[in-house]
MIBA-79072 format. One record per residue (C-alpha): residue in one letter; chain; x, y, z. Coordinates in Angstrom, 1 decimal. Layout:
N
<site><resn>a</resn><chain>A</chain><px>X</px><py>Y</py><pz>Z</pz></site>
...
***
This chain:
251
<site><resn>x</resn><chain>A</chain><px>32.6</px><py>-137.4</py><pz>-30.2</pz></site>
<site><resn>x</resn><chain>A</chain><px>35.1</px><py>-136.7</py><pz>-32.6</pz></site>
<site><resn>x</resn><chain>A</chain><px>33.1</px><py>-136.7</py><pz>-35.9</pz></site>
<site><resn>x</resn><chain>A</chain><px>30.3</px><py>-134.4</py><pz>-34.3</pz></site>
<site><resn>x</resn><chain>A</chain><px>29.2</px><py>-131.1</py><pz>-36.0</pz></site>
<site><resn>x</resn><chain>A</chain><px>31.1</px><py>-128.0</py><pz>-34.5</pz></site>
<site><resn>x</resn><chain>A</chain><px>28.2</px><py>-125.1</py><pz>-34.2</pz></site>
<site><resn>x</resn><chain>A</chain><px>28.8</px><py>-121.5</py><pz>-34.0</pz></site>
<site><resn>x</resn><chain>A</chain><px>31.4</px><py>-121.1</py><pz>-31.8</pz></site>
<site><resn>x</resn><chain>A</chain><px>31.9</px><py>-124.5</py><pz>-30.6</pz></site>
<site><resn>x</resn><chain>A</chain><px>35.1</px><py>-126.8</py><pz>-30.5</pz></site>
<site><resn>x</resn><chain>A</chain><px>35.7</px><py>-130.8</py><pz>-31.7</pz></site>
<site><resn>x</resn><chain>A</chain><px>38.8</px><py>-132.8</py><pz>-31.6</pz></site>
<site><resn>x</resn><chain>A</chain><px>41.0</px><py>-133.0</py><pz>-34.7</pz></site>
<site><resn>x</resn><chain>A</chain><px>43.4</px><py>-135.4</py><pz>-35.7</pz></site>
<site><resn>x</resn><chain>A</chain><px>46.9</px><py>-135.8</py><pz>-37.1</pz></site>
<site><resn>x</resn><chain>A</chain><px>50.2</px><py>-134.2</py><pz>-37.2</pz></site>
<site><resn>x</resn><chain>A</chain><px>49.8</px><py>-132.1</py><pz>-39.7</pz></site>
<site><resn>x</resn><chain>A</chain><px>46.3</px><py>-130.2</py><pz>-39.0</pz></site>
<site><resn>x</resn><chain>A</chain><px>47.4</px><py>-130.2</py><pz>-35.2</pz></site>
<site><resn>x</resn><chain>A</chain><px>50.2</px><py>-128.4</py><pz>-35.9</pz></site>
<site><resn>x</resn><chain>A</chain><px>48.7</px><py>-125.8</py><pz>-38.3</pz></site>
<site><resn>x</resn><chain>A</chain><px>46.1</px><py>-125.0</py><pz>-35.7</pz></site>
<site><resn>x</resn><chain>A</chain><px>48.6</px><py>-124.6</py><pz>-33.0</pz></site>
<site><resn>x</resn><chain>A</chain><px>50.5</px><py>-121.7</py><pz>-35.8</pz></site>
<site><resn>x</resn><chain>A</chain><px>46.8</px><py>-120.6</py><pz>-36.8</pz></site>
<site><resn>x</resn><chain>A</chain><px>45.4</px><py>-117.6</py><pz>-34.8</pz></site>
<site><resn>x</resn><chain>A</chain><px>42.0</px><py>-119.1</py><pz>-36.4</pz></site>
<site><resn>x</resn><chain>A</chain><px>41.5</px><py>-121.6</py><pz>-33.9</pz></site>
<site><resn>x</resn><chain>A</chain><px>41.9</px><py>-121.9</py><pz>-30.4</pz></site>
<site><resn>x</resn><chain>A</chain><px>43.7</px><py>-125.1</py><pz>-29.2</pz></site>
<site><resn>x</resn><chain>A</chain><px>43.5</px><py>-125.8</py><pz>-25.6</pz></site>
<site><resn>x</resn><chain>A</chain><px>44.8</px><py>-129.3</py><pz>-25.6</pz></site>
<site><resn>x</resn><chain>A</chain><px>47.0</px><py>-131.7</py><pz>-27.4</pz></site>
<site><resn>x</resn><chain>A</chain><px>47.0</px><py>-135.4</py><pz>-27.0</pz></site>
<site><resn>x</resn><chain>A</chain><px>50.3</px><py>-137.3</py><pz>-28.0</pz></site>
<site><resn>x</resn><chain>A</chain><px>50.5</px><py>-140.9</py><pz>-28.1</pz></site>
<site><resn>x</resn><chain>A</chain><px>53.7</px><py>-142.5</py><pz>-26.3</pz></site>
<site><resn>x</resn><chain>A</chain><px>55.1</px><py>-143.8</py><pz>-29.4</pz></site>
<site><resn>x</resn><chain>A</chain><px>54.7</px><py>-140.6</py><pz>-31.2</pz></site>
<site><resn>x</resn><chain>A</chain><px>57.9</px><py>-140.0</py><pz>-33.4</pz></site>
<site><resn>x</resn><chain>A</chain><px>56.9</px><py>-135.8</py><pz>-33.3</pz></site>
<site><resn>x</resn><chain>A</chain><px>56.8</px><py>-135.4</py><pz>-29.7</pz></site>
<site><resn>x</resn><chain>A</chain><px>59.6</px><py>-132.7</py><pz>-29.3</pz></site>
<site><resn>x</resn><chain>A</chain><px>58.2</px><py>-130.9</py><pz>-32.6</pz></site>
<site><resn>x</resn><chain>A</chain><px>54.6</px><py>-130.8</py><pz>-31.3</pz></site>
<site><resn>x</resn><chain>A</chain><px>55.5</px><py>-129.6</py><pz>-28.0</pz></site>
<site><resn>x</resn><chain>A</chain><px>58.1</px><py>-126.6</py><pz>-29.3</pz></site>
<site><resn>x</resn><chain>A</chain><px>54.8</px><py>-125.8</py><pz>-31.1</pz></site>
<site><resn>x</resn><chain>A</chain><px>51.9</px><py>-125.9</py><pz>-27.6</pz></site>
<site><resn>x</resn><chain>A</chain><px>55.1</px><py>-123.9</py><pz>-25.5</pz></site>
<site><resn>x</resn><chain>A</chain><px>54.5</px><py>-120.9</py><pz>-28.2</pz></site>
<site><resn>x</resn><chain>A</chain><px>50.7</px><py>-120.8</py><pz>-27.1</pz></site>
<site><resn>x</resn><chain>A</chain><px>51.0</px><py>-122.1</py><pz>-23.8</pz></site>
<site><resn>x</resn><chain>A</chain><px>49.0</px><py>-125.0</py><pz>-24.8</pz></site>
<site><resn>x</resn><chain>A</chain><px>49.4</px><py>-127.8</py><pz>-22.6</pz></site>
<site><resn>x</resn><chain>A</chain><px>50.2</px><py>-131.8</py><pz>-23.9</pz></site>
<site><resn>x</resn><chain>A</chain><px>49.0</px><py>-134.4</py><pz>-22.3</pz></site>
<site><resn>x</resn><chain>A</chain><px>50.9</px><py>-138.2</py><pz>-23.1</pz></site>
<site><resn>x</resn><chain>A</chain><px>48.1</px><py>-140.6</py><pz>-23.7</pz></site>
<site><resn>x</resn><chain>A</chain><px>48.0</px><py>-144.5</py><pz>-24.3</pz></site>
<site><resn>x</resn><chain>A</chain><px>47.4</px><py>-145.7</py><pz>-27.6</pz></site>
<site><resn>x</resn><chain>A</chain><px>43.3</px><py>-146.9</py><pz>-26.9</pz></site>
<site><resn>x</resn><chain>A</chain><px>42.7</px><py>-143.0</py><pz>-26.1</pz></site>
<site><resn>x</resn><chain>A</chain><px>42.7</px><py>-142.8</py><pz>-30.0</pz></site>
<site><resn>x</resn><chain>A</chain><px>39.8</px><py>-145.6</py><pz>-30.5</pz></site>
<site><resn>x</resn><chain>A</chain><px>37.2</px><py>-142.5</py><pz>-30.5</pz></site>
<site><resn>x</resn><chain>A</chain><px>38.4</px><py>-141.8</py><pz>-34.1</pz></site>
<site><resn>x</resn><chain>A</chain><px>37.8</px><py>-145.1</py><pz>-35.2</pz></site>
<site><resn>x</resn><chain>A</chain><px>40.5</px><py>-146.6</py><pz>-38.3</pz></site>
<site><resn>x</resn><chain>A</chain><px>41.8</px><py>-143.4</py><pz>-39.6</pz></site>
<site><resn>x</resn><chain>A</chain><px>45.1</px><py>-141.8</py><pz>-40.0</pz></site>
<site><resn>x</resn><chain>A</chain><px>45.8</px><py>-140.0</py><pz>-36.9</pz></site>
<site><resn>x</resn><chain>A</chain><px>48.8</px><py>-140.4</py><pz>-36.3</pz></site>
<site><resn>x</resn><chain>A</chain><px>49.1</px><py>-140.7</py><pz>-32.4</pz></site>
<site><resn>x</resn><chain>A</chain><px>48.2</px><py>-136.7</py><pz>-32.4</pz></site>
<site><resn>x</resn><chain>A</chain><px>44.7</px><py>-135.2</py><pz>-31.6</pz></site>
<site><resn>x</resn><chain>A</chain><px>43.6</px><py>-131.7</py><pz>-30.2</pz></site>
<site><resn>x</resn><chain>A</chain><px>40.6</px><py>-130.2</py><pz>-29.1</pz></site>
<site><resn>x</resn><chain>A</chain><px>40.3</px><py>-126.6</py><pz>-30.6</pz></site>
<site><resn>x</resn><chain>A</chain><px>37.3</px><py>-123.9</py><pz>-30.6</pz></site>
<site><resn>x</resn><chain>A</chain><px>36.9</px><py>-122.5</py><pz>-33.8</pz></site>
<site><resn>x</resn><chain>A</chain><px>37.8</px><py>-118.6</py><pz>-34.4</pz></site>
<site><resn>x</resn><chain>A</chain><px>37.2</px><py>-118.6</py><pz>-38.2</pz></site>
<site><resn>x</resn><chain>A</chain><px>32.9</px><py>-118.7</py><pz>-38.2</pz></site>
<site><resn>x</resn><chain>A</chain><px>31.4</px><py>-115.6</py><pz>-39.3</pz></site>
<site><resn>x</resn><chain>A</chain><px>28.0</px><py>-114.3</py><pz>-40.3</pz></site>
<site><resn>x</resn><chain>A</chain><px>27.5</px><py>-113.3</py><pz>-43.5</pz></site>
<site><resn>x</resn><chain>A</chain><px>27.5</px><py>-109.8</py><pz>-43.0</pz></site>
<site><resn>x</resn><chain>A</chain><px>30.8</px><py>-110.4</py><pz>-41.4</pz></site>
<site><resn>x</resn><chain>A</chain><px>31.9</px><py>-112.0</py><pz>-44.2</pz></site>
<site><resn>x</resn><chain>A</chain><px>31.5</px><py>-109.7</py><pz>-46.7</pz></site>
<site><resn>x</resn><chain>A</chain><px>32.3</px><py>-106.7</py><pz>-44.7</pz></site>
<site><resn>x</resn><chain>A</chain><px>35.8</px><py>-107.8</py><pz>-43.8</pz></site>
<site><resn>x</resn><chain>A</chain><px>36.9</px><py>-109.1</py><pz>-47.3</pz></site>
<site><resn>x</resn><chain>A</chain><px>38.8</px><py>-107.0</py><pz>-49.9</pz></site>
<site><resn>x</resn><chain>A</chain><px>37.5</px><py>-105.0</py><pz>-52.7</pz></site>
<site><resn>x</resn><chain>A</chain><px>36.9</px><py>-107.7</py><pz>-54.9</pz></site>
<site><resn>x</resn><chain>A</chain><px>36.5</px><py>-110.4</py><pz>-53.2</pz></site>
<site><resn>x</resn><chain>A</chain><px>35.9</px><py>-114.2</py><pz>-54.4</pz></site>
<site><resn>x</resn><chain>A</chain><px>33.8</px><py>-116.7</py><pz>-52.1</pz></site>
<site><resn>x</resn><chain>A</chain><px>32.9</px><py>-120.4</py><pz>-52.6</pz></site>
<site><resn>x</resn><chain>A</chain><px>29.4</px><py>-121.4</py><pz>-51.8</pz></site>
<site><resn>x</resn><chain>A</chain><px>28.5</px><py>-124.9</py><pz>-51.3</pz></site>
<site><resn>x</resn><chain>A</chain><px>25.1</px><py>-126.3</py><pz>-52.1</pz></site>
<site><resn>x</resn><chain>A</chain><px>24.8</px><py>-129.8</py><pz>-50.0</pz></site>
<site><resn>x</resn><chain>A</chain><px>28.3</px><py>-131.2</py><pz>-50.1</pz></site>
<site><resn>x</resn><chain>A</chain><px>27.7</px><py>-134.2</py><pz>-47.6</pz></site>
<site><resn>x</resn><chain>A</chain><px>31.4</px><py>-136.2</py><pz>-48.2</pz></site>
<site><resn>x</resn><chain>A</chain><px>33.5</px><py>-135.0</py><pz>-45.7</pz></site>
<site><resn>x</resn><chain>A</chain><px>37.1</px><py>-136.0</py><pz>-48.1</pz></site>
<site><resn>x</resn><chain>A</chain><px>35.7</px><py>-133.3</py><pz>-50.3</pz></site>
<site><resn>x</resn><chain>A</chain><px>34.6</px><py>-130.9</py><pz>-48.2</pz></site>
<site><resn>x</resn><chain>A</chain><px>38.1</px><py>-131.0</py><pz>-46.4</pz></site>
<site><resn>x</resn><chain>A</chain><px>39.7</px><py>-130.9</py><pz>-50.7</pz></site>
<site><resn>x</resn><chain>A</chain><px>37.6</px><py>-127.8</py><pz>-51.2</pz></site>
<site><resn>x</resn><chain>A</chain><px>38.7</px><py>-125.9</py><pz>-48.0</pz></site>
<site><resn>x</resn><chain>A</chain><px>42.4</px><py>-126.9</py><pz>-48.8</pz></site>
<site><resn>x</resn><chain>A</chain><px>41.9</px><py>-125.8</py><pz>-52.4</pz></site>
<site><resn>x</resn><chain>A</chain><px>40.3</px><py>-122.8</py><pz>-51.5</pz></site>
<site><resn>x</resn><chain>A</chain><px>42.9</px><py>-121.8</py><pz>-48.8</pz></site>
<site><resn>x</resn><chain>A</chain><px>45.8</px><py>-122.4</py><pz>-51.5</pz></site>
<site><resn>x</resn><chain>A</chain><px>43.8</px><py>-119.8</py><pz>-54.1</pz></site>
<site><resn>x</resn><chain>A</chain><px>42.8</px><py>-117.3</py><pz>-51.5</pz></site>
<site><resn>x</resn><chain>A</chain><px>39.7</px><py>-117.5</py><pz>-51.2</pz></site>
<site><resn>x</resn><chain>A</chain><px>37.8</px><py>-115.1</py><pz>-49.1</pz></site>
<site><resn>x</resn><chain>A</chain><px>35.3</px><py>-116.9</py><pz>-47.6</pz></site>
<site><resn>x</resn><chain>A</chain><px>33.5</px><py>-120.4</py><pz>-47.6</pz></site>
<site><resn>x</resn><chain>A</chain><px>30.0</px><py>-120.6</py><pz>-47.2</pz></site>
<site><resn>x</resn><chain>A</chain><px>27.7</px><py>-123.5</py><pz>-46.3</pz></site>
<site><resn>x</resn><chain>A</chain><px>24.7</px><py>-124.7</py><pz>-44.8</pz></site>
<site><resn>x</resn><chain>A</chain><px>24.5</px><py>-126.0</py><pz>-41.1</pz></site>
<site><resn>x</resn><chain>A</chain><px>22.1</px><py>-129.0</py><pz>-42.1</pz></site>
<site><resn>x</resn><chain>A</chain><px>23.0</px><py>-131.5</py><pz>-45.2</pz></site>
<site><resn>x</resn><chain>A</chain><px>26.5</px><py>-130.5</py><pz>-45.8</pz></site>
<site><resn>x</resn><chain>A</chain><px>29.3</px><py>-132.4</py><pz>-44.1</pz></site>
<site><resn>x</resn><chain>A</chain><px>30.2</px><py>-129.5</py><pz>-41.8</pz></site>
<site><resn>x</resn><chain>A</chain><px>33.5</px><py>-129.2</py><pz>-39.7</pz></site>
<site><resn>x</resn><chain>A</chain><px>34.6</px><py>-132.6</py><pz>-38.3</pz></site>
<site><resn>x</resn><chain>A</chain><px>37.3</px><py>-134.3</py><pz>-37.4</pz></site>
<site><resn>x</resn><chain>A</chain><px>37.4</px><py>-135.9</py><pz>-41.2</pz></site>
<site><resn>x</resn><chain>A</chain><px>37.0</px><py>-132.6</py><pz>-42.8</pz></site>
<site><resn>x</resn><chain>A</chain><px>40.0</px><py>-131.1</py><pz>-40.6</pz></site>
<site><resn>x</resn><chain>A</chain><px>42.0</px><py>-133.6</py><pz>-41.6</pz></site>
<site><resn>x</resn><chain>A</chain><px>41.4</px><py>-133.7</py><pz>-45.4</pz></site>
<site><resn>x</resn><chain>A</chain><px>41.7</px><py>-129.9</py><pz>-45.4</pz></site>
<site><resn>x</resn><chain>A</chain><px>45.2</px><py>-130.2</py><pz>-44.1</pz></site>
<site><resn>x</resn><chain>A</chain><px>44.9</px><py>-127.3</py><pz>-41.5</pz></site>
<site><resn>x</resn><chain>A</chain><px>42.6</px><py>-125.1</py><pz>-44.4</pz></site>
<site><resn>x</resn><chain>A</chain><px>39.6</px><py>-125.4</py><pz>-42.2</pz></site>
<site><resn>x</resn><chain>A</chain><px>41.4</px><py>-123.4</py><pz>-39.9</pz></site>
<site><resn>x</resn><chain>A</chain><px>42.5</px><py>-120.7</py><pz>-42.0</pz></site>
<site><resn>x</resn><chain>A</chain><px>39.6</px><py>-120.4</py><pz>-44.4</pz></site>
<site><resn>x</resn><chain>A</chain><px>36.9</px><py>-117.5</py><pz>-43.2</pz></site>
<site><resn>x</resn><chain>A</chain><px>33.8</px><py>-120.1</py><pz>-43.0</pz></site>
<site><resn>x</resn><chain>A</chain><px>30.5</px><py>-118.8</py><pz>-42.7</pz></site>
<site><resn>x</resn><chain>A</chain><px>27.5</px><py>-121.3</py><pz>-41.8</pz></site>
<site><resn>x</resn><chain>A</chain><px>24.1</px><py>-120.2</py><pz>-42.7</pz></site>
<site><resn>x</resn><chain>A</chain><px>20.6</px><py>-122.0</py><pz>-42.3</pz></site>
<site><resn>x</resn><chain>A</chain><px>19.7</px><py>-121.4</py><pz>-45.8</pz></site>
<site><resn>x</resn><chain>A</chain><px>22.6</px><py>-120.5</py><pz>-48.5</pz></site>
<site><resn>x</resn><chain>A</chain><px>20.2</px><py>-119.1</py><pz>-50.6</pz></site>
<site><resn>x</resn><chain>A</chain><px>19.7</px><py>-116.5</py><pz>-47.9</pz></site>
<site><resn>x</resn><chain>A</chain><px>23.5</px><py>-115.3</py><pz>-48.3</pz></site>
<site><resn>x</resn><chain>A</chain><px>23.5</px><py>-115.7</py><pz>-52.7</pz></site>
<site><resn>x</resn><chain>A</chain><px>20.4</px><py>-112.7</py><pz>-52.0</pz></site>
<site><resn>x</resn><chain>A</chain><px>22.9</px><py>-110.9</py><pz>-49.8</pz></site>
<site><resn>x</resn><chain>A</chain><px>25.8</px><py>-111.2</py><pz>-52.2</pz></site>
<site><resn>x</resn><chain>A</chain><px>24.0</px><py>-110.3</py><pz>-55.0</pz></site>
<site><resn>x</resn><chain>A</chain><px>23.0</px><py>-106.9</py><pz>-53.4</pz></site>
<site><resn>x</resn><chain>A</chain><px>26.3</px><py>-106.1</py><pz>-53.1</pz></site>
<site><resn>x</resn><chain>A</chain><px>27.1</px><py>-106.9</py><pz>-57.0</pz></site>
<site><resn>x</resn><chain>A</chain><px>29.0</px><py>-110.4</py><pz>-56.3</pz></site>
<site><resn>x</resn><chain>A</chain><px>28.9</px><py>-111.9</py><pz>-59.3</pz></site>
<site><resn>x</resn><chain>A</chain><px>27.5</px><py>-115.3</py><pz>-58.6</pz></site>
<site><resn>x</resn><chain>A</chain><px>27.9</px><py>-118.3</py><pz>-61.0</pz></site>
<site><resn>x</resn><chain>A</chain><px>27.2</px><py>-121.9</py><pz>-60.6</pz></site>
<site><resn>x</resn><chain>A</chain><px>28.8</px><py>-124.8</py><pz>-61.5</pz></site>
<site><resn>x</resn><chain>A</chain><px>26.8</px><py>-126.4</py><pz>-64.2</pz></site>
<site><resn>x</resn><chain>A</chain><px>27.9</px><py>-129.1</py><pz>-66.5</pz></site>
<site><resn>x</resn><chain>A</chain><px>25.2</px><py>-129.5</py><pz>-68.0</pz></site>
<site><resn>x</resn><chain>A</chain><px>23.7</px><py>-126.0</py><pz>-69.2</pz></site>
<site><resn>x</resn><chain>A</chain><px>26.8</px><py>-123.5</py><pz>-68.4</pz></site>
<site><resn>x</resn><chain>A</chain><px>28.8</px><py>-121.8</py><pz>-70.7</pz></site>
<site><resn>x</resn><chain>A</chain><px>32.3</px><py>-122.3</py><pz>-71.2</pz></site>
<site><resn>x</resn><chain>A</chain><px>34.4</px><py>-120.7</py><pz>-68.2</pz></site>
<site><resn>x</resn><chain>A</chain><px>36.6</px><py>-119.3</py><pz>-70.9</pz></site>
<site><resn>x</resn><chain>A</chain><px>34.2</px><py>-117.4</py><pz>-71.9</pz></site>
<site><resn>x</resn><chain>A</chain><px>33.1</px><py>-115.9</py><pz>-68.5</pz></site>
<site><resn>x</resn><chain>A</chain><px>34.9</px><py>-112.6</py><pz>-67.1</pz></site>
<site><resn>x</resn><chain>A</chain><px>35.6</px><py>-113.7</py><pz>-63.5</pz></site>
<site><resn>x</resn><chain>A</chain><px>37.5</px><py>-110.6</py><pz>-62.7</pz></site>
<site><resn>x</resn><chain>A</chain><px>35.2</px><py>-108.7</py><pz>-60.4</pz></site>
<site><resn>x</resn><chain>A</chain><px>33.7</px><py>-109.6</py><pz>-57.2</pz></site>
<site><resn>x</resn><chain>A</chain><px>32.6</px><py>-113.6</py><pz>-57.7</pz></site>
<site><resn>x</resn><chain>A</chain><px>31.4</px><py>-116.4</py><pz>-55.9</pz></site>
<site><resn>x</resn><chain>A</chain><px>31.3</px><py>-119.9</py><pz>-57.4</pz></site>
<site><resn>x</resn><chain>A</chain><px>28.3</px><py>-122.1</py><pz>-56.2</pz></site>
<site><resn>x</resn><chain>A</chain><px>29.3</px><py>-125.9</py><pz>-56.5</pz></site>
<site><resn>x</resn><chain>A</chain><px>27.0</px><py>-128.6</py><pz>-55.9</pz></site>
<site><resn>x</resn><chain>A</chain><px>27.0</px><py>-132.1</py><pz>-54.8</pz></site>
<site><resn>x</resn><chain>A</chain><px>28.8</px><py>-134.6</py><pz>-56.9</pz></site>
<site><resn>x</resn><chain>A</chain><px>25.5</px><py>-136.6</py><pz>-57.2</pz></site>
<site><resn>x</resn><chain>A</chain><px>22.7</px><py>-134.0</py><pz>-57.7</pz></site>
<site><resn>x</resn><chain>A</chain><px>24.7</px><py>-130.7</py><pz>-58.1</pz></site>
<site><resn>x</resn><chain>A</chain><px>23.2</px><py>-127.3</py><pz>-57.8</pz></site>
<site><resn>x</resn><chain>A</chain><px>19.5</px><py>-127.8</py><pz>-56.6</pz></site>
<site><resn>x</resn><chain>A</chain><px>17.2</px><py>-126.2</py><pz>-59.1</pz></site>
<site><resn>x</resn><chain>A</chain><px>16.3</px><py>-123.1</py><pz>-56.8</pz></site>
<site><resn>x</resn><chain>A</chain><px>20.0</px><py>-122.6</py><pz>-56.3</pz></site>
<site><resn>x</resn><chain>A</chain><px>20.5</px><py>-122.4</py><pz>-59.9</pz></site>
<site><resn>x</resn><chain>A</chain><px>17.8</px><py>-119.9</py><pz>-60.9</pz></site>
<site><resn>x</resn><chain>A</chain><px>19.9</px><py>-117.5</py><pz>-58.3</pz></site>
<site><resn>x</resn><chain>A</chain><px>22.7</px><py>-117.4</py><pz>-60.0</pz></site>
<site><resn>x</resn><chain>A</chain><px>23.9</px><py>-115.2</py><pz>-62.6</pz></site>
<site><resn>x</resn><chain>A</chain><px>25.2</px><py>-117.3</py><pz>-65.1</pz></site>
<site><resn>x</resn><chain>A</chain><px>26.1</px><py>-120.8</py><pz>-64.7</pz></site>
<site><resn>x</resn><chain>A</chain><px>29.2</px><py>-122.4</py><pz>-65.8</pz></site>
<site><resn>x</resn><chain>A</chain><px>31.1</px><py>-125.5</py><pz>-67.2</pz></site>
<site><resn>x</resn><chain>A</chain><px>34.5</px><py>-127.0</py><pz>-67.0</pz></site>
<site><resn>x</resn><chain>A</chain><px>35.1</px><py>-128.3</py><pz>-71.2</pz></site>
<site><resn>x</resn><chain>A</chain><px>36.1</px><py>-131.7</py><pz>-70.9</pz></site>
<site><resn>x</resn><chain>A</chain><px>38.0</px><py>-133.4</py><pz>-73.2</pz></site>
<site><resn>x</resn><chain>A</chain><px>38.0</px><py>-137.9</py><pz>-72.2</pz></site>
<site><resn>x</resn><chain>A</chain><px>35.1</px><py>-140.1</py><pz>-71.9</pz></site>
<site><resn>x</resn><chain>A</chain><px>34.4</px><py>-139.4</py><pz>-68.2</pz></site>
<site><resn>x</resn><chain>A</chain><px>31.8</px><py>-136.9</py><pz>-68.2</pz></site>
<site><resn>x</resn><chain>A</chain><px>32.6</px><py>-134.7</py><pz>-65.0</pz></site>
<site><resn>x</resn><chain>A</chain><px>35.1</px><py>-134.2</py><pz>-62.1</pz></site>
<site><resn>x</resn><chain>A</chain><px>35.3</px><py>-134.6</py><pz>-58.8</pz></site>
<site><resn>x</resn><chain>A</chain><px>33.8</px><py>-131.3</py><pz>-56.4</pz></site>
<site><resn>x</resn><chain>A</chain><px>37.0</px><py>-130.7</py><pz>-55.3</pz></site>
<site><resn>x</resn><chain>A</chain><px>39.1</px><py>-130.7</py><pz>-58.7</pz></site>
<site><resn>x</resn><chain>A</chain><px>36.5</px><py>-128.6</py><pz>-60.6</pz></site>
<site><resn>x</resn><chain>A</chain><px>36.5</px><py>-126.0</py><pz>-57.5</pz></site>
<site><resn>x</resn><chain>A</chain><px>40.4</px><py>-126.0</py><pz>-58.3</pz></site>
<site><resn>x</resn><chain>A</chain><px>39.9</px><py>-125.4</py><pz>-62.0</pz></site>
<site><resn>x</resn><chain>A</chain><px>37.4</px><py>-122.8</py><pz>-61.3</pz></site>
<site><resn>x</resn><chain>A</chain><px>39.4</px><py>-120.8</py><pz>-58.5</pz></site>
<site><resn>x</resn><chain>A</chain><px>43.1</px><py>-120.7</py><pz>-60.8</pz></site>
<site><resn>x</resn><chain>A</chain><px>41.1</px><py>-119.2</py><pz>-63.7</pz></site>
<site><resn>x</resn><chain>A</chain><px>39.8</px><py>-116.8</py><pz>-61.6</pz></site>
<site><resn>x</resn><chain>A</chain><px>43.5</px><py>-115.7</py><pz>-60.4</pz></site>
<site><resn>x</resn><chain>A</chain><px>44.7</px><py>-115.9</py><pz>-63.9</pz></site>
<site><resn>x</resn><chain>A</chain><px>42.4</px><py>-113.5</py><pz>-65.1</pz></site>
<site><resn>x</resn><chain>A</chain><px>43.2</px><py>-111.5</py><pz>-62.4</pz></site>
<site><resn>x</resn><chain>A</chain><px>46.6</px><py>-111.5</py><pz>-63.2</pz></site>
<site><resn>x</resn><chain>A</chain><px>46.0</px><py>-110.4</py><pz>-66.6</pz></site>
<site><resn>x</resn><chain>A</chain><px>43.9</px><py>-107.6</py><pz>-65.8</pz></site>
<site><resn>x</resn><chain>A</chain><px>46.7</px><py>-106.6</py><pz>-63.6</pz></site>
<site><resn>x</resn><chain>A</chain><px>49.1</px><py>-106.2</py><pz>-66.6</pz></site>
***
């Protein structure tokens, strides 16, 4: 139970002080239970938190926490309905100006899907967009790598992510992809306008019919022996030079 997908609309369980508490501040998602083991050092500071929202906590033994198998949780859990899933018309018509989104092609490990929201969140990012089927989707894991991002982050899920690169590109979103292999230098790539990265998995990256949608593709230069990053650290890189650009231009 607590590792299934959410789908549109739905809730799941998520674990751990740290993305309970966020989704208890968040208006993103909905939280109508928390879970607190009787040992549970941040009783007083969890419960302060569910009185704000009206949120009722419930004192558990410790074998209520076998359904997240041997993770971190922390003697916390919560089961919250997600607020933050859009279409991607709704995406696009409730970000700014000139907007940046991430769009993820297949990213299946659930520690870097969770990285990528948290990065994402930290840079601003105005939307994350992914497919329902072979990408890790919104568990329990991802909540908990994200460190309350996945609650924050506008997500939009789509069947087919090319579908949503066709839509972006109609309304002059500069799509690039995240190519180490054929891309140009991002130093040499005016992110300034309206972008959206497209990062691919770690062991395929972008799929070849991704990449022919893209505008231009990119590259990370690398300067040791190892010949790429992880998803989650080249999303980072990608994202700051982005703002730093933007900060230029503002000058």
């Amino acid at each position: 139970m607590a590792d299934s997908k959410i789908a549109r609309g739905g809730g799941n369980w998520i674990y751990g002080l740290n993305p309970v508490i966020e989704a208890l501040l968040s208006d993103n998602g909905g939280v109508s239970v928390v879970c607190v083991g009787k040992t549970c050092k941040s009783i007083e500071k969890l419960s302060s938190c569910a009185a704000t929202k009206s949120v009722p906590v419930n004192i558990v033994g410790k074998d209520y926490f076998d359904r997240f198998g041997n993770v971190s949780h922390q003697g916390v859990c919560a089961l919250i309905e997600r607020r933050n899933l859009l279409s991607i018309d709704e995406l696009i018509r409730r970000a700014p100006p000139e907007p940046v989104f991430i769009i993820l092609d297949e990213i299946e490990d659930p520690g870097n899907f969770g990285a990528i929201l948290r990065t994402a969140e930290c840079a601003g990012v105005d939307g994350v967009i992914f497919q329902l089927r072979r990408n890790a989707g919104i568990t329990a894991v991802v909540e908990k790598a994200s460190c309350g991002a996945a609650g924050l982050v506008p997500l939009c899920v789509i069947s087919n992510i090319k579908n949503a690169i066709r839509a972006l590109k109609e309304r002059d979103v500069l799509i690039c992809g995240a190519d180490s292999e054929t891309g140009v230098s991002l130093w040499e790539v005016d992110f300034t306008s309206s972008t959206a990265f497209v990062l691919g998995s770690e062991g395929r990256g972008l799929r070849r019919t991704v990449r022919e949608l893209c505008d231009t593709a990119v590259k990370i230069p690398l300067y040791g022996k190892i010949k790429s990053l992880n998803v989650s650290v080249a999303a980072g890189v990608l994202l700051f030079e982005r703002k730093r650009q933007g900060e230029i231009k503002k000058k």
